[in-house]
LUMKOL-640709 format. One record per atom (N, C-alpha, C, O): x, z, y; residue in one letter. Coordinates in steps of 0.001 Angstrom, whole numbers, plus 500000, padded with zeros to 6 digits. Example, Ala and Ser with C-alpha at 12.3 -4.5 7.8 and 13.67 -1.06 7.14 Angstrom:
513190507800494310a;512300507800495500a;513200507800496700a;514236508465496681a;512850507080497750s;513670507140498940s;512900507870500030s;513409508039501138s;
! end
This chain:
336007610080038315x;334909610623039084x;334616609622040192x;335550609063040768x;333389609387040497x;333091608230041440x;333371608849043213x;333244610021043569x;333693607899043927x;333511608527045326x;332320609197045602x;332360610188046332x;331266608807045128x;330602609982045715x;330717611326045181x;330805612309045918x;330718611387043989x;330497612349043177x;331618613450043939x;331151614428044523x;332772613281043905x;333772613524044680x;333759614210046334x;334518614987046913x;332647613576046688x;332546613773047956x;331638614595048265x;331681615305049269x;330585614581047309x;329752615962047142x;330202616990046852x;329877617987047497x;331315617095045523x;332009618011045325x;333236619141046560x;333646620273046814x;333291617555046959x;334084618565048825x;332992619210049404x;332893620426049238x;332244618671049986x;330976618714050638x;330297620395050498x;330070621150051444x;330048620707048873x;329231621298048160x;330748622809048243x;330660623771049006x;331742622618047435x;332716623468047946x;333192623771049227x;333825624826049273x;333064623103050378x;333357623601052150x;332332624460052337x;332510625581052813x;331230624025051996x;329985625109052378x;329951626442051337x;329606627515051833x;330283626395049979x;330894627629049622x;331597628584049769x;331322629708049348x;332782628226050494x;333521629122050733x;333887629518051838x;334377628647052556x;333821630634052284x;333967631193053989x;335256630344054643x;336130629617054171x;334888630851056051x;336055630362056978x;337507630847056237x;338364630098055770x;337518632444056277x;338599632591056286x;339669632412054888x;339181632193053779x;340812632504055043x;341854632598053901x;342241634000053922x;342464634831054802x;342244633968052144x;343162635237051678x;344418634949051609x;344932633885051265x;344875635855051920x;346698636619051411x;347286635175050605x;347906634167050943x;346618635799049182x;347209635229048427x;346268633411048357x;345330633180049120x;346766632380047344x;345698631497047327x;344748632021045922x;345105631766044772x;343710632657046204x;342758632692045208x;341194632093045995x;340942632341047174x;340437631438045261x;339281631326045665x;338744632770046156x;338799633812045503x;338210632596047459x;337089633217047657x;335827633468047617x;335251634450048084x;335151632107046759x;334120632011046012x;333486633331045150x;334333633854044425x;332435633821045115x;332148635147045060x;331196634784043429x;330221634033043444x;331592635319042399x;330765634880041159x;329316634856041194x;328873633929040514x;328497635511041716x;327033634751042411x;326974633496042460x;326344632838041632x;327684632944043533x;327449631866044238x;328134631339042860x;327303631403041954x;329204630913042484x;329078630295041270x;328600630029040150x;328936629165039339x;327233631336040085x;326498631462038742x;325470630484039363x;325020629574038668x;325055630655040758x;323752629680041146x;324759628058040846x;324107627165040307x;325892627812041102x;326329626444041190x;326495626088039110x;326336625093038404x;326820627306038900x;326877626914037286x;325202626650036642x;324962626074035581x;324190627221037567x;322870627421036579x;321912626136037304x;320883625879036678x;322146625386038455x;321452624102039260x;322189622767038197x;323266622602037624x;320930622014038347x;321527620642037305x;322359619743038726x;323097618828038361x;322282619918039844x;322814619110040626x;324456619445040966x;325336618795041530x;324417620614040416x;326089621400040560x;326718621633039768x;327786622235039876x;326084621097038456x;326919621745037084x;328423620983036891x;329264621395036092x;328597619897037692x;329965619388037216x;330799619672038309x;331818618993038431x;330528620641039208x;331568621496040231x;331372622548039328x;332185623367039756x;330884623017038453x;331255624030037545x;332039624077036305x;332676624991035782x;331799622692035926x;332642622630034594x;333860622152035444x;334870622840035296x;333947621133036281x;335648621110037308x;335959622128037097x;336387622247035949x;335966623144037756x;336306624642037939x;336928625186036961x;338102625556036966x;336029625266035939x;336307625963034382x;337126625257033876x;337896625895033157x;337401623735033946x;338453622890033152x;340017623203033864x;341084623462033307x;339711623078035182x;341103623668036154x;341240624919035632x;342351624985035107x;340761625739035547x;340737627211035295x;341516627076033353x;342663627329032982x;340556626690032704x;341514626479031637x;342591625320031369x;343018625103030235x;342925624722032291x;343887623703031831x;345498624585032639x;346685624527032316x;344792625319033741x;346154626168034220x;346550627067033015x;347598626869032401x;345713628024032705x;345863628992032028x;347052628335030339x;347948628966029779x;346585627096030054x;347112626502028997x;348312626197029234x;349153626454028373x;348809625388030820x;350313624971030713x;351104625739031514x;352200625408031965x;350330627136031745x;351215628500032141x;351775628623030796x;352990628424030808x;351179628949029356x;351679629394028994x;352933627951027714x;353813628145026876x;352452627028028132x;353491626215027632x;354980626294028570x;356127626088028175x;354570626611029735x;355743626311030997x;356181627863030289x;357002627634029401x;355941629108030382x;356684630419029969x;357288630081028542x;358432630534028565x;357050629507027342x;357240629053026037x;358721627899026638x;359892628136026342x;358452627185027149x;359574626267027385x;361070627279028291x;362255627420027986x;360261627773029415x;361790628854030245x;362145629823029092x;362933630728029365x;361533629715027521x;362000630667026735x;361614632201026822x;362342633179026652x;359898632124027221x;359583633338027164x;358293633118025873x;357065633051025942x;359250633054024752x;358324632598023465x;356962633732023018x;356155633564022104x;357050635098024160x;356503636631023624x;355379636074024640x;354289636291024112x;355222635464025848x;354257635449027071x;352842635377026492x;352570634574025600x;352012636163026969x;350827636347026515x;350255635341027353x;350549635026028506x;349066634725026287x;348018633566026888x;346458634563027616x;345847635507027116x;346340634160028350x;344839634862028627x;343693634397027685x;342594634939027565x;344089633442027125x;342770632652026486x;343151631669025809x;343948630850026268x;342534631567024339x;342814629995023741x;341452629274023261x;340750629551022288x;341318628443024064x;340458627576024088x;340505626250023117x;341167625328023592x;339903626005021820x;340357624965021231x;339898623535021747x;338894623493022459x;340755622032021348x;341005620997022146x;339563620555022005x;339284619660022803x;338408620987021089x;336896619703021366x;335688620426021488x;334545620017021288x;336177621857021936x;335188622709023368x;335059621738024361x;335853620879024744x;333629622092024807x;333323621270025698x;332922622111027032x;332518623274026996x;333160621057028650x;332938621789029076x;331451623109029094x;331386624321029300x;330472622034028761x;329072622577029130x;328984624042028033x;328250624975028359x;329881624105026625x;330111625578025976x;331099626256026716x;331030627473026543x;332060625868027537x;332525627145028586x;331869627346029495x;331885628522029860x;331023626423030278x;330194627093031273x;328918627717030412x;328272628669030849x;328652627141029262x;327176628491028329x;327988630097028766x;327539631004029468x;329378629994028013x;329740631369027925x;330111631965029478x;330099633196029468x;330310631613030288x;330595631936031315x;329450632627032352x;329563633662033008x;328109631528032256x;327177632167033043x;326648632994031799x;325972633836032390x;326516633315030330x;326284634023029627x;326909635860030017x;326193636855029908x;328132635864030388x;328772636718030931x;328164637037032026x;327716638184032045x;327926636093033385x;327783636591034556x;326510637687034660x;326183638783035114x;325943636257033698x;324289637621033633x;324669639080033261x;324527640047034010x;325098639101032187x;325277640257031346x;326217641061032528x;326347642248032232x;326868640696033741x;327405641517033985x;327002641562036010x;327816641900036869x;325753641175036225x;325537640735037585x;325947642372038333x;325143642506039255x;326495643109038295x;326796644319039060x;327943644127039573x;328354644841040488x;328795642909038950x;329981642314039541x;330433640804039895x;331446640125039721x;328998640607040554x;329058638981040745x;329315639058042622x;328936638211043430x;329841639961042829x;330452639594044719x;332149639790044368x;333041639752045216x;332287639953043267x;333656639487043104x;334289638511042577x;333744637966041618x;335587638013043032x;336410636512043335x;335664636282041355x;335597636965040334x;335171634555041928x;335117633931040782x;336028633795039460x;335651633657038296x;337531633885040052x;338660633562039484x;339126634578038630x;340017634595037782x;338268635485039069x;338652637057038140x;337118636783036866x;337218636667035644x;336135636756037505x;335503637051036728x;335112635629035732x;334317635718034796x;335711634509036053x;335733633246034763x;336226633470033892x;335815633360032737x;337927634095034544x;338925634459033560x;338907635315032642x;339783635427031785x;337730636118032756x;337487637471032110x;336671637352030594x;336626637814029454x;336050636320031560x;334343635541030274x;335201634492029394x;334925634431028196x;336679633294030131x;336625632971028752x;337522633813028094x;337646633887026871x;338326634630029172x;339403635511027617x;338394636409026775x;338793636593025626x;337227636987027072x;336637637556026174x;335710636530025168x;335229636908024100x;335579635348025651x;334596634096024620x;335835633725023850x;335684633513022647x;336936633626024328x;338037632814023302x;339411633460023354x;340312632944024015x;339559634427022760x;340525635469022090x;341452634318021246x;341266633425020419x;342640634967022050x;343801634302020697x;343819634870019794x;343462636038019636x;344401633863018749x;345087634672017647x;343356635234016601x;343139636267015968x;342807634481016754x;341375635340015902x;340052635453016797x;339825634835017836x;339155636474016091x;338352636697017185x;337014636132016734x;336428636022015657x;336688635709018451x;335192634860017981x;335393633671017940x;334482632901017633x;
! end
């Protein structure tokens, strides 16, 4: 990623997210404000960032539970390796629309929700 690009991306995320901190560390980014940053051509790659962090945790959670020998640990989502970002962010703001009665809640809930329901283990769609 180039310095600037980078630096917009700070820039563009400080002004997203309120002063304060939660409890726990979850974004406080409110799924609105991420559907406008997922649906602008000038913000779409602070959206696919997001979604790639978002699924690259979700993936070596469940390799790290598989390795401490919790071979049963449920995945939230399986995403196959030559998805791209711009088809997780389709399905994602595809969701938000379909569900704008819950877009003032944490982004992190409601990404996680759109890709475990776009990409079901084990089968599916």
């Amino acid at each position: 990623m180039s310095a600037r690009r980078f630096l917009l991306l700070g820039a563009v995320l400080a002004t997203a997210l309120p002063a304060s901190a939660m409890a726990q560390r979850v974004s406080t980014l409110q799924g609105g404000r991420f559907l406008e940053l997922c649906s602008r051509a000038p913000s779409v790659a602070i959206c696919d960032a997001y979604l790639s962090g978002l699924a690259d945790s979700v993936a070596l959670t469940h390799v790290y539970d598989r390795n401490e020998g919790d071979k049963a640990a449920p995945t939230g989502f399986c995403i196959k390796s030559g998805v791209t970002s711009a088809e997780m962010r389709s399905h994602v703001v595809s969701w938000l629309h379909a569900h704008t009665d819950q877009l003032s809640r944490p982004v992190g809930e409601l990404a996680f929700t759109a890709l475990h329901e776009s990409y079901p283990c084990g089968g599916g769609k």
